[in-house]
TORKEFI-164988 format. One record per residue (C-alpha): y, x, z; residue number from 1. Coordinates in nm, 4 decimals. Each point is the difference from the previous one (the first is absolute). Example, Ala and Ser with C-alpha at 12.3 -4.5 7.8 and 13.67 -1.06 7.14 Angstrom:
BEGIN
         py         px         pz   pos
    -0.4500     1.2300     0.7800     1
     0.3440     0.1370    -0.0660     2
//
This chain:
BEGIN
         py         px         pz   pos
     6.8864    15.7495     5.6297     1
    -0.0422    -0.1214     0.3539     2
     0.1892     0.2733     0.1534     3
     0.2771    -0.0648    -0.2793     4
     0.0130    -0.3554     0.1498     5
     0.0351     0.1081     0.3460     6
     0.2550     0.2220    -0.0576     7
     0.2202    -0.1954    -0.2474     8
    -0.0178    -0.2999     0.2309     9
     0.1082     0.2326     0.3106    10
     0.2615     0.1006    -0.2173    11
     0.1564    -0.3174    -0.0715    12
    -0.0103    -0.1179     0.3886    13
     0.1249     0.3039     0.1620    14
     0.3086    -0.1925     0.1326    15
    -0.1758    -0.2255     0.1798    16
    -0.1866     0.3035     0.2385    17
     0.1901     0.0148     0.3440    18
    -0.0274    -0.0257     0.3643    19
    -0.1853    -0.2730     0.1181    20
     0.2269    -0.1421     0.3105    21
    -0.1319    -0.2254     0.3242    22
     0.1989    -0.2871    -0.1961    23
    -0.1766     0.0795    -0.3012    24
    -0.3481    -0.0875     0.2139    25
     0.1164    -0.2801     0.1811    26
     0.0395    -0.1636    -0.3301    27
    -0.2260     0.0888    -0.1811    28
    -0.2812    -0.2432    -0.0754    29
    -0.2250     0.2163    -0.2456    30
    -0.1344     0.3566     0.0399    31
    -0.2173     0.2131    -0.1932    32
    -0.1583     0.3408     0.0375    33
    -0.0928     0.2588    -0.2157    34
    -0.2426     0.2047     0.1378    35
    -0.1246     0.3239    -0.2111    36
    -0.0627     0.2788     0.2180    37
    -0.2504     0.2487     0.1636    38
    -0.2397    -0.1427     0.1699    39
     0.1285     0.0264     0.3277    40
     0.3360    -0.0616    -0.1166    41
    -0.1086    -0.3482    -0.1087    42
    -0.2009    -0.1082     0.3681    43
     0.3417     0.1855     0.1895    44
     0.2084    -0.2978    -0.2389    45
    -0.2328    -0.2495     0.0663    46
     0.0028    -0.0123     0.3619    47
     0.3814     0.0172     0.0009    48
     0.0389    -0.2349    -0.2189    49
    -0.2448    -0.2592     0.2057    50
     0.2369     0.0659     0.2669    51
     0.3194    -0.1099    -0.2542    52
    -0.2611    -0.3005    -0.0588    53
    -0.0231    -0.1022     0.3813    54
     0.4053     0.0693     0.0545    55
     0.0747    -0.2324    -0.3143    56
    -0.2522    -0.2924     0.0269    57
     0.1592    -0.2036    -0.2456    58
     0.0364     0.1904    -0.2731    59
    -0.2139     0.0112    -0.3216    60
    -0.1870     0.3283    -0.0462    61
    -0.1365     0.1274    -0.3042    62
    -0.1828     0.3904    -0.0589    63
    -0.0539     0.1459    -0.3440    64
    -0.2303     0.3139     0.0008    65
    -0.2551     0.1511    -0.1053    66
    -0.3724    -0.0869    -0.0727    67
    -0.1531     0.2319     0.2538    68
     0.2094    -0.0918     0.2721    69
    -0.0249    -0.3384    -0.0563    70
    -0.3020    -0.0957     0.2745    71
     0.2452     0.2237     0.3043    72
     0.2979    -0.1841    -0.0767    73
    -0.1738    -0.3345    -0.0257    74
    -0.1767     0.0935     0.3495    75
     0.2853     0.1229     0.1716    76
     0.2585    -0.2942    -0.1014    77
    -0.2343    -0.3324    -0.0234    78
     0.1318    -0.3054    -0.1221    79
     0.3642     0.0492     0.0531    80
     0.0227     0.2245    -0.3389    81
    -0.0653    -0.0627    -0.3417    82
    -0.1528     0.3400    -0.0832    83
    -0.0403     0.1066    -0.3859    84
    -0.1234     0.2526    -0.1509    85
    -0.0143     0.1824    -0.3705    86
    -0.0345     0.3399    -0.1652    87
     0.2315     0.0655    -0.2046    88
    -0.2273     0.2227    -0.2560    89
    -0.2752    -0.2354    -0.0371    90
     0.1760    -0.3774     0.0468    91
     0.3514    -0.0390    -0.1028    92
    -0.0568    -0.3331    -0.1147    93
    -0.0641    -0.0482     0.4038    94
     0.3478     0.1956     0.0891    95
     0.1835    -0.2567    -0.2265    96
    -0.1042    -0.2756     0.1536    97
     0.0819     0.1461     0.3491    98
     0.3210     0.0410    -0.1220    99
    -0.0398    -0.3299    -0.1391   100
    -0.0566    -0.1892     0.3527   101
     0.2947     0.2156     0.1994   102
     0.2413    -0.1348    -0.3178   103
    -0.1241    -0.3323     0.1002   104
     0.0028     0.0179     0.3836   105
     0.3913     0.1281    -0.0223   106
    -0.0676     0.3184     0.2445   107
     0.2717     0.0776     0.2331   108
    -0.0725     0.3281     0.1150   109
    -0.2263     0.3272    -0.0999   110
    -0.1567     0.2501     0.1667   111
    -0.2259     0.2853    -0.0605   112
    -0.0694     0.2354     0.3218   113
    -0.1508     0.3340    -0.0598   114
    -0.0100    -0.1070    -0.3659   115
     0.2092     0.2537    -0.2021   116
    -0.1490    -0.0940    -0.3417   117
     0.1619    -0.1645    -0.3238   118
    -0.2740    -0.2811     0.0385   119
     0.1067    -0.0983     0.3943   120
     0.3217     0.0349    -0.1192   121
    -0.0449    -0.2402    -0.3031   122
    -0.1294    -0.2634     0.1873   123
     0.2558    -0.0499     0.2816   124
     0.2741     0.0655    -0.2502   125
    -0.1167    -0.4208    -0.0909   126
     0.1671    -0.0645     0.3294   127
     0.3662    -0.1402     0.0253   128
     0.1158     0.3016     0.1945   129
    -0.3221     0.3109     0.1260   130
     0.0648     0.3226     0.1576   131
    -0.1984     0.3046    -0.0768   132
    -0.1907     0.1850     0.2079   133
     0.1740     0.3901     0.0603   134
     0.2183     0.2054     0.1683   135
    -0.1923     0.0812     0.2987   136
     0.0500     0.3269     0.1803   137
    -0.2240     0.2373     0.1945   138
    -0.3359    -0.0922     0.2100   139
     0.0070    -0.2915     0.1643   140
    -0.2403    -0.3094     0.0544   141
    -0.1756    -0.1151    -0.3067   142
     0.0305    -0.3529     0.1282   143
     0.3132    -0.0015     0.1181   144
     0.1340     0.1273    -0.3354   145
    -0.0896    -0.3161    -0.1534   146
     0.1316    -0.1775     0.3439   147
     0.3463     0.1298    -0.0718   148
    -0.0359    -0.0843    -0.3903   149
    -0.1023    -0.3614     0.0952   150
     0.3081     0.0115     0.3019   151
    -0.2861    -0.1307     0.2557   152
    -0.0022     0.1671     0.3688   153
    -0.2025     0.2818     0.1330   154
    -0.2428    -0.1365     0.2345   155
    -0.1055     0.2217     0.3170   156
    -0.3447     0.2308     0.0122   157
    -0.3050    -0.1793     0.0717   158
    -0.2867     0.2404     0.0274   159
    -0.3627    -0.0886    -0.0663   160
    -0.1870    -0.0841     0.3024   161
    -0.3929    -0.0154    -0.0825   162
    -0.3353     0.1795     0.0557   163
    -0.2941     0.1377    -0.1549   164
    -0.2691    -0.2564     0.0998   165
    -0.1822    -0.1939    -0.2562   166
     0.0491     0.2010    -0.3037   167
    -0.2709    -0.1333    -0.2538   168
     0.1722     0.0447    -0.3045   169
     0.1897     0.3002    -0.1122   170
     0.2122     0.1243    -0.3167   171
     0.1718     0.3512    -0.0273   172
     0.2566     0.0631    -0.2432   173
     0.0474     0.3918    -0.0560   174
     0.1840     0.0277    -0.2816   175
     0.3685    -0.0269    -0.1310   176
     0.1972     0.0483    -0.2697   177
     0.1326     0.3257     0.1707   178
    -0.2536     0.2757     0.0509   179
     0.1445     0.1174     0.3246   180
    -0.0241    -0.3436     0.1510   181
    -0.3469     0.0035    -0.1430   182
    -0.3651     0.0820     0.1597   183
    -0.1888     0.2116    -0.2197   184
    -0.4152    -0.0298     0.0121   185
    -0.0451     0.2313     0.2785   186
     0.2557    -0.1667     0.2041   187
    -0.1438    -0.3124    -0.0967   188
    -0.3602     0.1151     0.0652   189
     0.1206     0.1167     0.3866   190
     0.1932    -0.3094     0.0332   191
    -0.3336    -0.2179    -0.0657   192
    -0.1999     0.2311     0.2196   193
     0.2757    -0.1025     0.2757   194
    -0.0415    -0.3874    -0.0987   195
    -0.3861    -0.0250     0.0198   196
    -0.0168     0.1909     0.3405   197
     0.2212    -0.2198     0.0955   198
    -0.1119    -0.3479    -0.1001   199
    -0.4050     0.0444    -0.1017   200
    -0.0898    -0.2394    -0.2382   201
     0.3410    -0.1037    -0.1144   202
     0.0377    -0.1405    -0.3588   203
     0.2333     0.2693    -0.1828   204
     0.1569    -0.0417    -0.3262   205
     0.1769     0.2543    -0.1188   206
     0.3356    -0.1180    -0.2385   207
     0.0992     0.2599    -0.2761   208
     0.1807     0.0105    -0.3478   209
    -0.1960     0.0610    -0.2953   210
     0.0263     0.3814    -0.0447   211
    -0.0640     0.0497     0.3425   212
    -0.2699    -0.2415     0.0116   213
    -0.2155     0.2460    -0.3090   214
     0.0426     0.2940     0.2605   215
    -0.0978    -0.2139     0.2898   216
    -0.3779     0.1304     0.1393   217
    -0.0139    -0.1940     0.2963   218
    -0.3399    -0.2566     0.1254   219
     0.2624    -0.2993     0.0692   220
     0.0933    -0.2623    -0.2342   221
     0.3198     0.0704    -0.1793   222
     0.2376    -0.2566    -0.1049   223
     0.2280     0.1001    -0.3324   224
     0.2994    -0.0833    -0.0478   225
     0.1347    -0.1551    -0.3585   226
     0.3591    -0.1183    -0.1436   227
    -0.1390    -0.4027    -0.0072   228
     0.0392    -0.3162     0.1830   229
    -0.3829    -0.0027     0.0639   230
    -0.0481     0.3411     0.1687   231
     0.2847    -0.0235     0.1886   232
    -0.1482    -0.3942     0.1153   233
    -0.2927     0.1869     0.0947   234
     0.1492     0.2651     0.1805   235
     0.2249    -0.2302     0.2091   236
    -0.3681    -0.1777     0.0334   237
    -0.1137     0.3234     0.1471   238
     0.2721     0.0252     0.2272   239
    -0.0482    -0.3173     0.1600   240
    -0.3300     0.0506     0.1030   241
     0.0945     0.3346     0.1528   242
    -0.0150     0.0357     0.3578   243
     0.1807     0.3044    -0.0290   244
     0.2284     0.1859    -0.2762   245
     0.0129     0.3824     0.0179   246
     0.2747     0.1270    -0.2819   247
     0.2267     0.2725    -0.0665   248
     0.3903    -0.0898    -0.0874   249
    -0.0646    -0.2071    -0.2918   250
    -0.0076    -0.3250    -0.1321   251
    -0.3244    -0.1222     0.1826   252
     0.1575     0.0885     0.3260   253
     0.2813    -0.2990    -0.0180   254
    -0.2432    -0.2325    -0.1487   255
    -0.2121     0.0357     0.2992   256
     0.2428    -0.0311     0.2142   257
     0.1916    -0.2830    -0.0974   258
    -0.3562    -0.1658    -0.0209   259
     0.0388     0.0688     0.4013   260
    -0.3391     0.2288    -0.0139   261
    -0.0442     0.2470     0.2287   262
     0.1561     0.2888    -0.1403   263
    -0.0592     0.3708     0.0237   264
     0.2833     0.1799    -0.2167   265
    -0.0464     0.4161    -0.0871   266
     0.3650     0.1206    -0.0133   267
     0.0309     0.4102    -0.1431   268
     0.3490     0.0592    -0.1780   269
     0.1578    -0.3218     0.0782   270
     0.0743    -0.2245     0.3021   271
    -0.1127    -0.3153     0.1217   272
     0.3294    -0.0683     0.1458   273
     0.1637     0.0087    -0.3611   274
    -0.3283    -0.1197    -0.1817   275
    -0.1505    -0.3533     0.2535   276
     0.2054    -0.2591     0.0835   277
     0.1480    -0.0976     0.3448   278
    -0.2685    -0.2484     0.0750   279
    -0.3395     0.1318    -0.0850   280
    -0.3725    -0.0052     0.0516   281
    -0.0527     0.4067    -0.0913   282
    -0.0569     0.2714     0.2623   283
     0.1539     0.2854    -0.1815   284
    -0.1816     0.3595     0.0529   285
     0.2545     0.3071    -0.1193   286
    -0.0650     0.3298     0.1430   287
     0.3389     0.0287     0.2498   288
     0.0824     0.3407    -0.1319   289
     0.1471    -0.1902    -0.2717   290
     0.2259    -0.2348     0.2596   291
     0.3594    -0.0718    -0.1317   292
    -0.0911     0.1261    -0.3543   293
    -0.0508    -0.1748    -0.3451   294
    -0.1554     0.2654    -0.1809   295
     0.0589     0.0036    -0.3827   296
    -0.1392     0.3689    -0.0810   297
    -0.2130    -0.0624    -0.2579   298
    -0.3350     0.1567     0.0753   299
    -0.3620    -0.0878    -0.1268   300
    -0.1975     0.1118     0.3024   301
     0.1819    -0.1981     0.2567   302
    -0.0034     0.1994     0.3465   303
     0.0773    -0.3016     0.1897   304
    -0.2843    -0.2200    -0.1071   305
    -0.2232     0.2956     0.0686   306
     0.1090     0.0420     0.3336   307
    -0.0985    -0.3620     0.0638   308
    -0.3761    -0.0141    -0.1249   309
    -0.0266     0.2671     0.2779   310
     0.1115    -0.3168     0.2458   311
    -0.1567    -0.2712     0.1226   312
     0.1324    -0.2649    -0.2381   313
    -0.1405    -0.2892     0.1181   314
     0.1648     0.0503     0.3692   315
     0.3147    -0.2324    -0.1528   316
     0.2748     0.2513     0.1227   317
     0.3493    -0.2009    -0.0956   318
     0.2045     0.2592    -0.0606   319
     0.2805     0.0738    -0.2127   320
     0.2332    -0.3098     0.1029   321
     0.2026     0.1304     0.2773   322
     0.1603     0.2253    -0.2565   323
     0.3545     0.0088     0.0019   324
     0.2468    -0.1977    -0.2762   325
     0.1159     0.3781    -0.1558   326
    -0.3433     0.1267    -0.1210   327
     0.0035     0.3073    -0.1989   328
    -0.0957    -0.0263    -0.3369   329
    -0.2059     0.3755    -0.0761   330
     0.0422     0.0967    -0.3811   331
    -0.0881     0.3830     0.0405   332
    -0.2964     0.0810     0.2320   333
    -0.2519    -0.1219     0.2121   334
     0.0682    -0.0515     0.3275   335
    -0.3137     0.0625     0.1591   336
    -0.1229     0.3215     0.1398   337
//
């Protein structure tokens, strides 16, 4: 019935979908965003769209998404958003009166970065005039997608500048939704090995989703990850108290860092040139055989990560940003030898 809704309503306001212009911004006095995305999807949005905060001060800013991102989007944007929040299969009544309140604030524009779904969709079609989020091409920065989307500059690369000492506190985030941007439990296992040599008597939590965290035979706590407002309060909780984030290319990795913690980031198939954002606290470790490539072969026993755990990781190597504008995007084989 709900998706029915959505896509009746989209439907009906199909004519009023089009480029969002400069003039369109200027004067505009209402904005909301739909965010309902990936994980990392939703934190890349969220820091853009603090930015589209800063550059239009006098605005009124409203976010509808959903439950478990709730506590990140509340963090990231403070006081100058009105952040909502529903799921759709368990609280229409809650969608309706979302709807409700954008009816009654007279929303001028809508917009729903990384957010391909009928529900993102839905809500910024309440807007006088919204623009949806598509049509982008090839590689390319993560953030900057959503840079271009929201016609805000491209600021230049600031590298993060910090040390080692002090680290009390530590949380390591191996996993992903992709397997070859995953560690698996040996490559876990050698990466702790690595950690408690390095820092004796550190306080490690380990961060994991639920099947991985049944599999997970390891003498640190483990934190597990649920779809809820509360676990995701407590893992932004956890994250805070960190000293010092160690995650693959996932979600966890952008959270940390635009919580300004210090930042290690394990890179296999993809880049952090395309993946982190121009400003950023995360020293990026990629083995450089893979310099200049995005690799999209689709392999479970990722060579590249491997190659890595046979590293020190902890020496905070920043690599991978010098690559040139024209990477190569590798569909067919693996580039390393």
């Amino acid at each position: 019935m709900i998706n029915y809704l959505f896509r009746r309503r989209l439907a009906k306001t199909r004519d009023r979908a089009g480029e969002i212009t400069l003039g369109d911004l200027e004067q505009a006095r209402k904005v909301v965003f739909a965010l309902f995305a990936r994980y990392g999807d939703v934190i890349i949005s969220l820091s853009v769209i603090k930015e589209f905060i800063r550059k239009y001060p006098d605005k009124k800013f409203f976010l509808v998404t959903s439950h478990q991102m709730y506590p990140y989007a509340h963090k990231l944007l403070g006081p100058q958003a009105t952040v909502l929040s529903f799921d759709k299969r368990r609280n229409p009544v809650k969608l309706m009166k979302i709807v409700s309140l954008l009816k009654r604030e007279g929303v001028d524009l809508g917009f729903n970065p990384w957010s391909s779904g009928d529900e993102a969709r839905f809500i910024i079609s309440y807007a006088r005039k919204f623009q949806f989020y598509t049509g982008f091409q090839g590689i390319g920065n993560l953030y900057d997608r959503v840079r271009d989307y929201l016609k805000l500059p491209h600021a230049g690369r600031v590298l993060p500048a910090w040390s080692l000492d002090g680290v009390k506190r530590l949380v390591i985030c191996p996993c992903s939704t992709a397997p070859a941007k995953s560690l698996d439990q040996d490559r876990l296992r050698r990466l702790l090995e690595q950690v408690r040599q390095r820092f004796p008597g550190v306080e490690i939590t380990v961060a994991v989703p639920p099947q991985e965290a049944r599999n997970t035979k390891i003498p640190e706590p483990v934190f597990v990850f649920q779809k809820s407002k509360a676990a995701s309060q407590a893992f932004l909780n956890l994250l805070e108290g960190a000293d010092l984030v160690i995650s693959v290319d996932a979600g966890p990795l952008h959270l940390a860092d635009k919580l300004g913690k210090r930042t290690i980031g394990l890179f296999g198939p993809t880049t952090p040139l395309g993946v982190l954002d121009r400003g950023t606290n995360v020293a990026a470790v990629r083995d450089p055989g893979l310099t200049g490539f995005f690799c999209g072969v689709k392999c479970r026993e990722p060579r590249c990560l491997e190659r890595l755990l046979a590293g020190d990781l902890l020496d905070c190597r920043v690599t991978g940003y010098d690559e040139a504008p024209g990477e190569i995007w590798e569909l067919a084989q693996c580039r390393l030898k």
